[in-house]
PAKOLMAR-209203 format. One record per residue: residue in one letter; x negated, y negated, z of N, C-alpha, C in turn. Coordinates in nm, 3 decimals. Layout:
<sites>
SITE,A,X,Y,Z,X,Y,Z,X,Y,Z
...
</sites>
This chain:
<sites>
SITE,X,-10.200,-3.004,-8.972,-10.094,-2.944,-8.889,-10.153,-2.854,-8.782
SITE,X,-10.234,-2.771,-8.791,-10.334,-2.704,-8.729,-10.367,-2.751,-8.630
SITE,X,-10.487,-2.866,-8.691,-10.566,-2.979,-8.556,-10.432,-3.027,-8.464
SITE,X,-10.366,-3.062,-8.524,-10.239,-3.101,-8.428,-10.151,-3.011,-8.297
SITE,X,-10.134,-2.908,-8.337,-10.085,-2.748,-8.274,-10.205,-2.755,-8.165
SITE,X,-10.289,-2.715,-8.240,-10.465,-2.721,-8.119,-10.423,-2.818,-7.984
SITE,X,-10.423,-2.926,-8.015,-10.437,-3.036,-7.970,-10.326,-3.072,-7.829
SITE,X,-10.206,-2.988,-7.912,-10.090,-3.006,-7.748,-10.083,-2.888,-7.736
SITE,X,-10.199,-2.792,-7.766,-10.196,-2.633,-7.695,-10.275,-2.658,-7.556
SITE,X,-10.423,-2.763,-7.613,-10.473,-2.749,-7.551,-10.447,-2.786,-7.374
SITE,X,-10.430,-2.900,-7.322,-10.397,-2.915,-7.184,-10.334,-2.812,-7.132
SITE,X,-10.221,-2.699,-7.198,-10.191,-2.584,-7.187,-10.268,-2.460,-7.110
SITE,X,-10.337,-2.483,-7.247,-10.458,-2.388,-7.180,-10.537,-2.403,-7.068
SITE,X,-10.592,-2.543,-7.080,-10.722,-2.533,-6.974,-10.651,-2.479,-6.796
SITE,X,-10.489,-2.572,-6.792,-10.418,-2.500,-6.709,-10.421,-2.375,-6.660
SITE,X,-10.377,-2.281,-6.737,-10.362,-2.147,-6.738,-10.481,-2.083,-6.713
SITE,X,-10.637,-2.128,-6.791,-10.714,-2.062,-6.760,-10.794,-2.075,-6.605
SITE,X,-10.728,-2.234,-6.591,-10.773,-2.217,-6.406,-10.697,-2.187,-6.326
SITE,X,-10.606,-2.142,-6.349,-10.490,-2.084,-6.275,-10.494,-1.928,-6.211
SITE,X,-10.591,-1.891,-6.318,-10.591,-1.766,-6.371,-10.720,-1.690,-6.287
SITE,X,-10.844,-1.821,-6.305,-10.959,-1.738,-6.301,-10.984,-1.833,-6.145
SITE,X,-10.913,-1.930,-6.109,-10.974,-2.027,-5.963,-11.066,-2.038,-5.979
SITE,X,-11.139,-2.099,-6.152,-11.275,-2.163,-6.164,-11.264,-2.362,-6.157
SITE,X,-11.356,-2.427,-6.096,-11.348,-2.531,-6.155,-11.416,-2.574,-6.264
SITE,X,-11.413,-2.675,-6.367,-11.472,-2.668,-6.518,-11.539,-2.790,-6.500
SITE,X,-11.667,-2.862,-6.489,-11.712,-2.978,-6.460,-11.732,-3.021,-6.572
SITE,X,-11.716,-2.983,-6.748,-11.738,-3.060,-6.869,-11.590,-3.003,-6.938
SITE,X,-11.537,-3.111,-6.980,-11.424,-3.119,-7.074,-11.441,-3.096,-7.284
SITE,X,-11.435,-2.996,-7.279,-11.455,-2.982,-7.430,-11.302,-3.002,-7.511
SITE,X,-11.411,-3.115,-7.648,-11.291,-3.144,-7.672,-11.294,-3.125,-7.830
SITE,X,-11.204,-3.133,-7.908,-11.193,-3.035,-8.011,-11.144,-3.192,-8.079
SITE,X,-11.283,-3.120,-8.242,-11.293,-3.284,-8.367,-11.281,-3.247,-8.487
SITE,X,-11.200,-3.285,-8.544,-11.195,-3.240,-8.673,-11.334,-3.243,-8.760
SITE,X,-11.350,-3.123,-8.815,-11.474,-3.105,-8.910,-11.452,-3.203,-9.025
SITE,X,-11.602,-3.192,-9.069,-11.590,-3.290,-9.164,-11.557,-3.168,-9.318
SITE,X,-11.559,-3.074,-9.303,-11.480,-2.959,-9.384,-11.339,-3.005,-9.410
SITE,X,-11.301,-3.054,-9.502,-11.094,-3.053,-9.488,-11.063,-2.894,-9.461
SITE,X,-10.952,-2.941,-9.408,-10.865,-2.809,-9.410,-10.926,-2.740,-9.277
SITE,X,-11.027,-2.713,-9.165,-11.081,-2.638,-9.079,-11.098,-2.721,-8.955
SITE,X,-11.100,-2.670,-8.851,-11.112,-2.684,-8.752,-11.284,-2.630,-8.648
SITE,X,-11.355,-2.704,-8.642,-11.481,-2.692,-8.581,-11.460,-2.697,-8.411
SITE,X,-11.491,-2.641,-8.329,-11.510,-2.628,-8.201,-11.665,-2.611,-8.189
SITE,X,-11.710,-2.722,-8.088,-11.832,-2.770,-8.013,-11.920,-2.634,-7.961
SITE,X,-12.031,-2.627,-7.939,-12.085,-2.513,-7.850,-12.058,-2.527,-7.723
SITE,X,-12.024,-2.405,-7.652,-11.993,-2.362,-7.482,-12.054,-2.464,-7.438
SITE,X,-11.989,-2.545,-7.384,-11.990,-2.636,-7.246,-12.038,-2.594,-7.124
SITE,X,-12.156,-2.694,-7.065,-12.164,-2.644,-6.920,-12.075,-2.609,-6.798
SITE,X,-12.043,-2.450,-6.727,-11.956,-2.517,-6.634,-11.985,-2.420,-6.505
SITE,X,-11.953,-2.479,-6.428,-12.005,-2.448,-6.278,-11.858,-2.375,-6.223
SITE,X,-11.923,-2.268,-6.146,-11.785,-2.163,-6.056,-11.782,-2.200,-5.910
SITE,X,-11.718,-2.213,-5.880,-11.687,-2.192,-5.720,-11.607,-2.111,-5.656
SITE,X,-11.679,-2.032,-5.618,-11.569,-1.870,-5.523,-11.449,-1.969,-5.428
SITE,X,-11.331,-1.898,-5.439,-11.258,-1.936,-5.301,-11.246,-1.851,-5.209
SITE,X,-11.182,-1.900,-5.066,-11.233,-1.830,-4.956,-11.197,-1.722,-5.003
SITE,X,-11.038,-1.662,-5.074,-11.032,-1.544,-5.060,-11.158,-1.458,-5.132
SITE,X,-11.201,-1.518,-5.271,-11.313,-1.460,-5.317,-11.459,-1.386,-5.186
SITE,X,-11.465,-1.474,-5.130,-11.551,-1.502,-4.991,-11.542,-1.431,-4.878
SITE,X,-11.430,-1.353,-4.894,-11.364,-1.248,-4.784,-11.514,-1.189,-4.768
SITE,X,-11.485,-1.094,-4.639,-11.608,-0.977,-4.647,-11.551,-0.878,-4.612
SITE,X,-11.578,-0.746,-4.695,-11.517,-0.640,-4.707,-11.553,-0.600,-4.539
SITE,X,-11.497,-0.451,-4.482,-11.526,-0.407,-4.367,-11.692,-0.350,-4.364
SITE,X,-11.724,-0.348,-4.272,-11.878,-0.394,-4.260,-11.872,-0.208,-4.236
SITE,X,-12.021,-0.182,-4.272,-11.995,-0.030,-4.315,-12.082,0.053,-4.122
SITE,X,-12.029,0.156,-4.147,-12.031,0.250,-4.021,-12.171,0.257,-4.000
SITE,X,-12.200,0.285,-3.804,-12.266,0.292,-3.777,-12.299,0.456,-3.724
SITE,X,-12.371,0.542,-3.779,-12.342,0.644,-3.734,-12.486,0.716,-3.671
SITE,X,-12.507,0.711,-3.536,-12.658,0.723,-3.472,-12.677,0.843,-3.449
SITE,X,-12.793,0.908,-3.480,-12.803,1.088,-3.439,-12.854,1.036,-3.285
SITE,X,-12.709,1.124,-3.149,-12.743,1.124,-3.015,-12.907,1.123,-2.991
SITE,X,-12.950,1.221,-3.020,-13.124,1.261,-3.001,-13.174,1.167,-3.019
SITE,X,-13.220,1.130,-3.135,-13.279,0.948,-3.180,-13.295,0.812,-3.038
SITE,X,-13.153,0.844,-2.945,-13.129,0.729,-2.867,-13.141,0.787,-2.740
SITE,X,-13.134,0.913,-2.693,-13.104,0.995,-2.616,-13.189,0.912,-2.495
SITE,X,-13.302,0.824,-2.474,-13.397,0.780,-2.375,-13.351,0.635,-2.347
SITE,X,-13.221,0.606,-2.444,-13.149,0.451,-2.389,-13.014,0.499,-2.357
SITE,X,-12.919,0.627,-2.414,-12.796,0.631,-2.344,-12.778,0.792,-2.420
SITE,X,-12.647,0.803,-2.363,-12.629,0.933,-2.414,-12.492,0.942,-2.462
SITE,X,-12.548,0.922,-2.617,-12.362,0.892,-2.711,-12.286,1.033,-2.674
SITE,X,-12.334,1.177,-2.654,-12.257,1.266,-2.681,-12.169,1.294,-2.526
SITE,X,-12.240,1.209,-2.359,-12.166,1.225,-2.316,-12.059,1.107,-2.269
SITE,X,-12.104,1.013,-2.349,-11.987,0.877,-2.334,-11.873,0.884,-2.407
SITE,X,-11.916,0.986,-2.560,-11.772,0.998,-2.637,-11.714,1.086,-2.518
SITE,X,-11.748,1.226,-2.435,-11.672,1.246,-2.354,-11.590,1.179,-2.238
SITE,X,-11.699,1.083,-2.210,-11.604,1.012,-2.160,-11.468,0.945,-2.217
SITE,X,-11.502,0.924,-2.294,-11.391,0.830,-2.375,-11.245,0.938,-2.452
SITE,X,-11.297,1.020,-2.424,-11.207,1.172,-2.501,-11.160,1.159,-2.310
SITE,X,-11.210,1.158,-2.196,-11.130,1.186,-2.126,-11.035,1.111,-2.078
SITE,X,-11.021,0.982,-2.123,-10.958,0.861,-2.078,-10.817,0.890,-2.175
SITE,X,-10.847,0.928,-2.278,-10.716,0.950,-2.372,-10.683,1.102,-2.314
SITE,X,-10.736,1.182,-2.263,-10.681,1.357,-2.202,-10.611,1.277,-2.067
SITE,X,-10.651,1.201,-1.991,-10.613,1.159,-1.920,-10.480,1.091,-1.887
SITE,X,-10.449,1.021,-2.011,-10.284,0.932,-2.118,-10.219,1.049,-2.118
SITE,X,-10.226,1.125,-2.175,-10.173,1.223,-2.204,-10.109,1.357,-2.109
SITE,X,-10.199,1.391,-2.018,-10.117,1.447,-1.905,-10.021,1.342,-1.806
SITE,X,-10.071,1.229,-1.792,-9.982,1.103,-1.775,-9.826,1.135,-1.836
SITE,X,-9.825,1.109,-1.934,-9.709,1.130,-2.057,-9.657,1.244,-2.032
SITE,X,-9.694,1.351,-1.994,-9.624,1.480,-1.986,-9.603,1.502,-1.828
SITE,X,-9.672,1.431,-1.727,-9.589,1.437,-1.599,-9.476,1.357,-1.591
SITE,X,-9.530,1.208,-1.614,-9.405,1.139,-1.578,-9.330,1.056,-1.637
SITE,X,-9.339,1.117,-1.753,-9.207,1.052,-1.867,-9.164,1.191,-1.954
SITE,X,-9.127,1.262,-1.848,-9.071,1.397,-1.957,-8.864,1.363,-1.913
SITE,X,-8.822,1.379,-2.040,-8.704,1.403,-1.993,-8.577,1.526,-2.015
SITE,X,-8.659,1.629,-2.022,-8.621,1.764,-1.934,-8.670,1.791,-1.798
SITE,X,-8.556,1.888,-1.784,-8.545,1.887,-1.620,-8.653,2.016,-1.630
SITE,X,-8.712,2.052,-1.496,-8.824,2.123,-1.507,-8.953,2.112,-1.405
SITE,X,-8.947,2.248,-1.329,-9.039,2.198,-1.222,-9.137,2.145,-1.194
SITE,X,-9.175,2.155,-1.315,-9.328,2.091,-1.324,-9.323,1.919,-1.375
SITE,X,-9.164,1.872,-1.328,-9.125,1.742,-1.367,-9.157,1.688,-1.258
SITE,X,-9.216,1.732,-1.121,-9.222,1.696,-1.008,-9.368,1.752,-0.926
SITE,X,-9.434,1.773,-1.042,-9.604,1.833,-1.001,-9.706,1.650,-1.003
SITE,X,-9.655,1.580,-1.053,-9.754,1.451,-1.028,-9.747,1.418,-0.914
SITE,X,-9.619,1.423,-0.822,-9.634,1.353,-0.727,-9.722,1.383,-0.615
SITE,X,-9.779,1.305,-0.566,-9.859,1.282,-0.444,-9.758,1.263,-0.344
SITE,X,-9.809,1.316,-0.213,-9.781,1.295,-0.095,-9.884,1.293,-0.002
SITE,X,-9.884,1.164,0.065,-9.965,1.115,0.125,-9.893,1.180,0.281
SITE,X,-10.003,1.242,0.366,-9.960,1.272,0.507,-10.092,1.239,0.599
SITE,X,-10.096,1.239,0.738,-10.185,1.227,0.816,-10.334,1.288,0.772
SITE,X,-10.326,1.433,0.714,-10.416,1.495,0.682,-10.487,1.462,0.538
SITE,X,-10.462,1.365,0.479,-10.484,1.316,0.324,-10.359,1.319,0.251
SITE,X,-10.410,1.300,0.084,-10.341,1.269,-0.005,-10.360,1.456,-0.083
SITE,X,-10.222,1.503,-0.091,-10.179,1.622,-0.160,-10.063,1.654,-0.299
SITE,X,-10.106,1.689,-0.426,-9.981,1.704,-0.478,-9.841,1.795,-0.418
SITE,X,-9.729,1.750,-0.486,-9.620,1.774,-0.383,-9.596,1.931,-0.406
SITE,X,-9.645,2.006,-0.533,-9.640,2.132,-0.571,-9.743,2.223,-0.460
SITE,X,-9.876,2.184,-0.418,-9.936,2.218,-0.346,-9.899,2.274,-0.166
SITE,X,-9.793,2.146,-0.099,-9.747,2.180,0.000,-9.585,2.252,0.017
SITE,X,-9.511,2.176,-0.125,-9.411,2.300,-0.158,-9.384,2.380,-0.221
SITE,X,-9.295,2.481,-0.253,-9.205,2.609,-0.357,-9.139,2.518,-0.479
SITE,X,-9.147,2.478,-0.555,-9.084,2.377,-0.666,-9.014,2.474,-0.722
SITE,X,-8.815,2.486,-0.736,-8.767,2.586,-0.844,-8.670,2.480,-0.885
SITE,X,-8.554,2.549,-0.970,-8.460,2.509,-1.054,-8.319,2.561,-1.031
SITE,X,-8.278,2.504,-0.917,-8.126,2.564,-0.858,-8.039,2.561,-1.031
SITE,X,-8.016,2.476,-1.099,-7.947,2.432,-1.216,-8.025,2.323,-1.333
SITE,X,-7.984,2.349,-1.415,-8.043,2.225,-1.483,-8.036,2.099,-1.419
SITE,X,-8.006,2.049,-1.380,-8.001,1.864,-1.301,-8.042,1.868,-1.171
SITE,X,-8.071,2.042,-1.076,-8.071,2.046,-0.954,-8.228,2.110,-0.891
SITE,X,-8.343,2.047,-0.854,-8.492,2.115,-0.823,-8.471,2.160,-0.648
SITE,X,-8.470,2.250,-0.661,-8.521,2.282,-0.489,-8.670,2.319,-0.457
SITE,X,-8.741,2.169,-0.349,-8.831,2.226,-0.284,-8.864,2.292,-0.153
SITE,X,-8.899,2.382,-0.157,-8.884,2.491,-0.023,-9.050,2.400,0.056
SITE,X,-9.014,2.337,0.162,-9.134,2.275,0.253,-9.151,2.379,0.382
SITE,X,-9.113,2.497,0.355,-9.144,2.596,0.498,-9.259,2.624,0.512
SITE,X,-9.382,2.625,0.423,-9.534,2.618,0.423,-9.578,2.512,0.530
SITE,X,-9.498,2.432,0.494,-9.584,2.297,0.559,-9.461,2.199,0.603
SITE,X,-9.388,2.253,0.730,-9.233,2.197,0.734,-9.305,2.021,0.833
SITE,X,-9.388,2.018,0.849,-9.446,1.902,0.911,-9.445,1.787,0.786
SITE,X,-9.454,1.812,0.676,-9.458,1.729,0.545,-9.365,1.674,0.490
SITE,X,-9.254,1.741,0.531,-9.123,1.683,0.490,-9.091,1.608,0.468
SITE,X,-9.081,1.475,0.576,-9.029,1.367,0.609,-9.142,1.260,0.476
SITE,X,-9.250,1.344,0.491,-9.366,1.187,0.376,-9.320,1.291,0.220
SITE,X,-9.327,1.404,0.197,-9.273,1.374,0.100,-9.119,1.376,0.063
SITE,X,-9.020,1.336,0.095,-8.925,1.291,0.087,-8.943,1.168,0.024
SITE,X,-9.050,1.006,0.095,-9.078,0.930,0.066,-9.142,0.943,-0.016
SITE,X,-9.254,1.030,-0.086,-9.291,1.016,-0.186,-9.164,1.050,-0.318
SITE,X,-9.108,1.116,-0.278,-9.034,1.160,-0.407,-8.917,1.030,-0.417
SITE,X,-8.834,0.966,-0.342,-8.804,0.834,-0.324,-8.865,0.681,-0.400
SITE,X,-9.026,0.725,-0.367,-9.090,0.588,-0.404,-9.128,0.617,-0.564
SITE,X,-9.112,0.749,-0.604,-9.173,0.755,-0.743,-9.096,0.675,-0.822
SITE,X,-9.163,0.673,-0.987,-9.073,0.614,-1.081,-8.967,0.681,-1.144
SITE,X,-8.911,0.795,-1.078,-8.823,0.900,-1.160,-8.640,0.837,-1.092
SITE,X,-8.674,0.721,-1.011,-8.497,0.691,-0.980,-8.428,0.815,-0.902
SITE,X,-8.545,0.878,-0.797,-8.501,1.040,-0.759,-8.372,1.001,-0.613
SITE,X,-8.312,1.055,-0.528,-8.253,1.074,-0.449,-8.255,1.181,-0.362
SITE,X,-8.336,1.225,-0.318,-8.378,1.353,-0.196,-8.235,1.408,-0.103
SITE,X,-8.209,1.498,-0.072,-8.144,1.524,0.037,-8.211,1.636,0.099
SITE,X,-8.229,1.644,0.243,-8.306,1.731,0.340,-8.188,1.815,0.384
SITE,X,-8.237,1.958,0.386,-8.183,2.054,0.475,-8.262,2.134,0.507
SITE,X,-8.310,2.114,0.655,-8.381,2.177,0.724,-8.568,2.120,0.648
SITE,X,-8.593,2.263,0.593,-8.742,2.290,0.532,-8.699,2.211,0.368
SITE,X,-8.618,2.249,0.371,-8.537,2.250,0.171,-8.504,2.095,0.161
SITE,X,-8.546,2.046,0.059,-8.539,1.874,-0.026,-8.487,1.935,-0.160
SITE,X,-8.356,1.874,-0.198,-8.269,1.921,-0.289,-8.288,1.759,-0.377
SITE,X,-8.319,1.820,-0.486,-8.364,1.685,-0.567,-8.271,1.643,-0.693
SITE,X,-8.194,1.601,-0.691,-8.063,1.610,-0.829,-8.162,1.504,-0.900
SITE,X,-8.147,1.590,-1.036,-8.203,1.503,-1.134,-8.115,1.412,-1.244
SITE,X,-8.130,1.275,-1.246,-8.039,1.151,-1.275,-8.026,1.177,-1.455
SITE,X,-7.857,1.188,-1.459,-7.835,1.207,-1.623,-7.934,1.138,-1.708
SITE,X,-8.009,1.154,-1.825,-8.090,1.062,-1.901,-8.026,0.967,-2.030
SITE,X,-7.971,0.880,-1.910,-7.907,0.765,-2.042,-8.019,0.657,-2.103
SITE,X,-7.932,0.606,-2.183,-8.023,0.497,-2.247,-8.089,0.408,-2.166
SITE,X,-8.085,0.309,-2.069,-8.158,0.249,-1.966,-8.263,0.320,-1.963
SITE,X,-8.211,0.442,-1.904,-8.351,0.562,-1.834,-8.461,0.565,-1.930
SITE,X,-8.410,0.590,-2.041,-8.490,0.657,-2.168,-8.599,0.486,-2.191
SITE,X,-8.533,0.339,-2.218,-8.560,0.226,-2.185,-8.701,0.226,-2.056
SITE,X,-8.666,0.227,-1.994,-8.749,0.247,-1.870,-8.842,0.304,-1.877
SITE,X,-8.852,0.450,-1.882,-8.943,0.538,-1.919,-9.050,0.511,-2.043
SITE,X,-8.981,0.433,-2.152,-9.061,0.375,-2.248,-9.187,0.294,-2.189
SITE,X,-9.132,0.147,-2.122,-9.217,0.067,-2.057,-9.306,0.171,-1.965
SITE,X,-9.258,0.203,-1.902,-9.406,0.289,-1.845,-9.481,0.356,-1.928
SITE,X,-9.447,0.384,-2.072,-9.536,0.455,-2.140,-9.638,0.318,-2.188
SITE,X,-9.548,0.248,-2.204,-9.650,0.088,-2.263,-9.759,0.078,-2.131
SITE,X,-9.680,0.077,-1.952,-9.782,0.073,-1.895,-9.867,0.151,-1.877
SITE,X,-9.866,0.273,-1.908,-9.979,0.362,-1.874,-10.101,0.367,-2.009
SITE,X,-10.048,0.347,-2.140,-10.122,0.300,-2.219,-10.236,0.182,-2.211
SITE,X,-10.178,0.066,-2.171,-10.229,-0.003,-2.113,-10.339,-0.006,-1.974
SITE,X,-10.297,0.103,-1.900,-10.433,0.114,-1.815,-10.524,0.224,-1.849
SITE,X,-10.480,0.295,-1.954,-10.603,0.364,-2.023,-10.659,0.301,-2.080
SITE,X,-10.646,0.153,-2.161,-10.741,0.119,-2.227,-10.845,0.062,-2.121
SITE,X,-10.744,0.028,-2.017,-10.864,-0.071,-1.942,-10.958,0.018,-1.846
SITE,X,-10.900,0.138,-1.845,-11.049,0.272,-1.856,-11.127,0.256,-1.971
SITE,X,-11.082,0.215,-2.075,-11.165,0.256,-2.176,-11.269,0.135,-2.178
SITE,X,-11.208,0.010,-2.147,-11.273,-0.106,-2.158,-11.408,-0.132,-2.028
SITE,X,-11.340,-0.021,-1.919,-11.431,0.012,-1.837,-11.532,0.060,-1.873
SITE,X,-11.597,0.182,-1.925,-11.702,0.304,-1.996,-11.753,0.241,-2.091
SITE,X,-11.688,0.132,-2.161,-11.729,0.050,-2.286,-11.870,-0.046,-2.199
SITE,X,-11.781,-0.131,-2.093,-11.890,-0.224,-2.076,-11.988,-0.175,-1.962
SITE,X,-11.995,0.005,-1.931,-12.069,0.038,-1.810,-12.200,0.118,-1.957
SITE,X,-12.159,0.125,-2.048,-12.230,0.176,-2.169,-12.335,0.065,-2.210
SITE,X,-12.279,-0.075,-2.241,-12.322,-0.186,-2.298,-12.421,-0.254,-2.192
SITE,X,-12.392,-0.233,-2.060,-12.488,-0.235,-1.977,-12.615,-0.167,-1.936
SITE,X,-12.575,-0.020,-1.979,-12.682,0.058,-1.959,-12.794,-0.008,-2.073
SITE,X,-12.695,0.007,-2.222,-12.819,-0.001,-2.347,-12.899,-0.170,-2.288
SITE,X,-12.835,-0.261,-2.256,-12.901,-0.424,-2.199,-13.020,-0.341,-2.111
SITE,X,-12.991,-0.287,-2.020,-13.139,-0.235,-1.927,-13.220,-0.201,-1.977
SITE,X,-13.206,-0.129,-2.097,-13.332,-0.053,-2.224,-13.392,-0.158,-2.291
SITE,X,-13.411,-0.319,-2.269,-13.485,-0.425,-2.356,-13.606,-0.399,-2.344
SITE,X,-13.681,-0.347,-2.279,-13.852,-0.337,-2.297,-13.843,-0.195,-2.360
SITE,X,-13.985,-0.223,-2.493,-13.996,-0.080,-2.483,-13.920,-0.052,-2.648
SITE,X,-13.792,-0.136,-2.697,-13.742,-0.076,-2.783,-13.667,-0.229,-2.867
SITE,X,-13.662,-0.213,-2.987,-13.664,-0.337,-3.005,-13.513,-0.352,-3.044
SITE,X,-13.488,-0.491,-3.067,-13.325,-0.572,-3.029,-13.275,-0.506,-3.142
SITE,X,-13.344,-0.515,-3.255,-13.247,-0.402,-3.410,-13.171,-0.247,-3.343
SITE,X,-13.229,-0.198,-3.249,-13.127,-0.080,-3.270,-13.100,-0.099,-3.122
SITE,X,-13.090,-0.152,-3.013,-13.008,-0.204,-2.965,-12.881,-0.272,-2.962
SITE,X,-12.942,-0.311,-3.106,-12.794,-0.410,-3.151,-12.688,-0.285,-3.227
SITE,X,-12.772,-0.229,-3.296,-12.688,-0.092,-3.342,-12.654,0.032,-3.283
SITE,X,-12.694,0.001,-3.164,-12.613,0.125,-3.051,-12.506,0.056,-2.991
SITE,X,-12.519,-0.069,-2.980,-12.428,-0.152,-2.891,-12.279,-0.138,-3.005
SITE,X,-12.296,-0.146,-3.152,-12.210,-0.142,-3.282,-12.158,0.001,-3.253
SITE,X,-12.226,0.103,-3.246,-12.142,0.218,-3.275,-12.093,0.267,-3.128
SITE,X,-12.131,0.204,-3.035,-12.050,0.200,-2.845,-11.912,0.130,-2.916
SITE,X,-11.883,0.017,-2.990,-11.772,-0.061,-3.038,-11.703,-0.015,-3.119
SITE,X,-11.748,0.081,-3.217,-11.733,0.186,-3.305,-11.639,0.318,-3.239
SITE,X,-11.740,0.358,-3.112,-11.657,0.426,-3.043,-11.531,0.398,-3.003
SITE,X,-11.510,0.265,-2.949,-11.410,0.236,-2.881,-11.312,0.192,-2.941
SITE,X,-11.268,0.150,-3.035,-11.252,0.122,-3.168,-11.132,0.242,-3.191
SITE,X,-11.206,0.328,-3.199,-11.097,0.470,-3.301,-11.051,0.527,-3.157
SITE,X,-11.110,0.502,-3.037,-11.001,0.552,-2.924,-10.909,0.474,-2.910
SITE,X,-10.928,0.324,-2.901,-10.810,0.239,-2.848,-10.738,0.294,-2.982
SITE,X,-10.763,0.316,-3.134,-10.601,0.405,-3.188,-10.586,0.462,-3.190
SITE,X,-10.666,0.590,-3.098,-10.585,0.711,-3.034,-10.476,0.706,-2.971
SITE,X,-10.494,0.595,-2.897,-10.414,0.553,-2.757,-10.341,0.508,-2.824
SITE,X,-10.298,0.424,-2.922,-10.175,0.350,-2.951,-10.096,0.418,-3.068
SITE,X,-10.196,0.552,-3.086,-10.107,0.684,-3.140,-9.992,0.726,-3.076
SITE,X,-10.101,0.770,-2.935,-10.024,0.838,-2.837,-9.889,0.785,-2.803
SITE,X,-9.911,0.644,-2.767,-9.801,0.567,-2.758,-9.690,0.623,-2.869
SITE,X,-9.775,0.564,-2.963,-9.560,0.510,-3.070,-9.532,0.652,-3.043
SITE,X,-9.581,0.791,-3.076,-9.549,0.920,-3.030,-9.484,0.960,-2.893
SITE,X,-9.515,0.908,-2.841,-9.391,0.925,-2.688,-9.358,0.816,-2.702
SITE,X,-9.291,0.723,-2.720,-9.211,0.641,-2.787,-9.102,0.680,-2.822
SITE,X,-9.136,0.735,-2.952,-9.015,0.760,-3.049,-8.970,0.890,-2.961
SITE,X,-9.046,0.988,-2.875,-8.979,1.055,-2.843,-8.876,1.050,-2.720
SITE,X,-8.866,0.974,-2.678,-8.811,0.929,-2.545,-8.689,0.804,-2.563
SITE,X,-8.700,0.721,-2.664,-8.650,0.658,-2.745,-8.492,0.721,-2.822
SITE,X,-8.619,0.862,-2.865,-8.493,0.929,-2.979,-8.484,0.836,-3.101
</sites>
């Protein structure tokens, strides 16, 4: 009764145990009644061969490259490229706070440029920027009443949806209720300005990867190859600075 039970357990099993372990079994052991009555004898361990699957085969994350500056200091200079790369994200970031703020506020109108005969000037520089009301900025252009007319157009061509009205020296700037569209809008420019910080970043990345390529005589391809890893390394944990920054003015502009 035993040998019998065994016997339609077994196909059971061998199932389950490759189910279990994703081994394949290349010898079939098979189970004979002893010449003992009454007992059951099982054969010695069978040969059997494993085969990893891909997931087995994965490769964990490949471990950090972390170079003391000094060491490399005569092929590049890590401590002032991370600055660079720290300024490309300082850079996002005053971005984000000029021109996607949505409080009213004079300094809501300090990015703009105005371009005049004499060069390119911010618009705070040639005017008085105040706050007649919450929705209402008056700039006083009596400094520089010749400027007027270009920045008018600058404040026109910006992305703020502005509407200028001139009196005299004075550009009266009503600032547009912040509905949902606006808030919409303002998002995508945060996607675009994200987006051209990286491609600063992707800039410094490959003006880096170029420098270390010029250093081939002299130093050999092993830590070349591992300065070039932790330049990628670098760039790496900035691009998710940047897409920090993002979902964070995001959600705030969003609501």
């Amino acid at each position: 009764m035993a040998l019998n039970h065994l016997r339609l357990l077994q196909p059971l099993l061998c199932r389950s145990l490759i189910s279990r372990s994703h081994l394949v079994v290349t010898a079939v052991v098979n189970v004979r009644p002893s010449a003992c009555a009454g007992t059951v004898c099982l054969p010695a361990a069978a040969p059997c061969r494993f085969y990893g699957t891909k997931k087995d085969k994965a490769k964990g994350p490949s471990a950090k490259v972390n170079i003391k500056s000094a060491l490399v200091e005569d092929i590049i200079d890590l401590e002032e490229l991370k600055e660079e790369m720290a300024a490309v994200v300082y850079a996002l970031k005053d971005d984000f706070t000029r021109s996607l703020s949505i409080r009213t506020s004079p300094g809501a109108l300090d990015h703009i440029i105005v371009v005049t005969c004499d060069g390119k000037f911010p618009l705070n520089e040639l005017g008085q920027i105040s706050m007649k009301s919450s929705h209402l900025l008056i700039i006083n252009m009596s400094n520089f009443p010749e400027a007027v007319t270009a920045a008018t157009r600058a404040l026109r061509e910006c992305s703020m949806n502005l509407n200028p009205e001139v009196d005299g020296t004075i550009i009266k700037v009503a600032i547009p209720k912040v509905s949902r569209e606006h808030r919409e809008n303002l998002a995508k420019l945060a996607k675009q300005l994200s987006n051209k910080a990286k491609e600063s970043l992707r800039s410094v990345r490959s003006n880096a990867v170029s420098q270390v390529k010029k250093s081939k005589e002299g130093h050999s391809e092993d830590i070349l190859r591992l300065i070039e890893k932790q330049i990628q390394q670098m760039t790496d944990d900035v691009t998710v600075e940047i897409d920090k920054q993002l979902a964070v003015k995001t959600k705030e502009l969003l609501g």
